[in-house]
C-alpha positions in Angstrom: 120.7 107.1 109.3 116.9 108.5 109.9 117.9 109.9 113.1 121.1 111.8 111.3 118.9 112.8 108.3 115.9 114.0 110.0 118.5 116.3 112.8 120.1 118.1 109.4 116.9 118.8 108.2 115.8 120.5 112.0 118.7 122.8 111.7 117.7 123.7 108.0 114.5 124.5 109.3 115.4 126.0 112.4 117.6 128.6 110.1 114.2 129.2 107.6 111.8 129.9 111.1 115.3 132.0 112.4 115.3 133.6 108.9 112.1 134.4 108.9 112.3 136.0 112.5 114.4 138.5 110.9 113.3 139.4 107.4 111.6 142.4 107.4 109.4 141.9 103.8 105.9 140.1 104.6 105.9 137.8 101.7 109.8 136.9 102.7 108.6 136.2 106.3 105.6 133.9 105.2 107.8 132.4 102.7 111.0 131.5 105.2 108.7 130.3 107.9 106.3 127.6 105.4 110.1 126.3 104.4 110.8 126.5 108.3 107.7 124.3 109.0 107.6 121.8 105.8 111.3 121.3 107.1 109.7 120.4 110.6 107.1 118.8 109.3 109.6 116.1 107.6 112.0 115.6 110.5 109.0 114.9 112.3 107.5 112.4 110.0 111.6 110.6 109.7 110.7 110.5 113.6 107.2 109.5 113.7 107.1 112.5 116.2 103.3 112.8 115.9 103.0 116.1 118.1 105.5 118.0 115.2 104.0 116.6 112.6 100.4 117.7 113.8 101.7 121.1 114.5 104.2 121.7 111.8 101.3 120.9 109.2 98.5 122.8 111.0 101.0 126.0 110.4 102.5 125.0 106.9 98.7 124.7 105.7 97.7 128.1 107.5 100.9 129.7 105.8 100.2 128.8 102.2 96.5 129.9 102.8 98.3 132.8 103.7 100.2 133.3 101.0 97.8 132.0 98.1 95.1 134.5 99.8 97.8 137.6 99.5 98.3 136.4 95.8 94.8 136.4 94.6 94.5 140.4 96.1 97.5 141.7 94.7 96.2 139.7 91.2 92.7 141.5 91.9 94.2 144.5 93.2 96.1 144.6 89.1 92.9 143.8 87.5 
């Protein structure tokens, strides 16, 4: 049942990293990709697959740094 449950949730995140491929909006793109890797990150966890785990979070954590970093300057910038 893991096995089944974490392979639907690699195609759901293959289609977020795909989706993010192909948007063209910045914010979309970081957006699609972090729901690309957190979906990664968990089929790798339902598969104790340590190396996508380890690489899944290193991104996921880089992306919402990202993202939290482009929020605080457009909050600034408005200030």
């Amino acid at each position: 049942m893991l096995y089944i449950l974490s392979q639907v949730v690699g195609w759901i995140a293959t289609f977020f990293r795909a989706g993010g491929m192909l948007a063209k909006n910045p914010n979309k793109i970081k957006l699609l990709v972090s729901a690309g890797n957190l979906g990664w990150l968990i089929s790798g966890i339902l598969t104790a697959n340590i190396p996508l785990i380890a690489s899944n979070g290193i991104c996921l954590v880089v992306m919402i740094a990202e993202i939290v970093k482009t929020k605080r300057a457009k909050k600034a910038k408005h200030d």
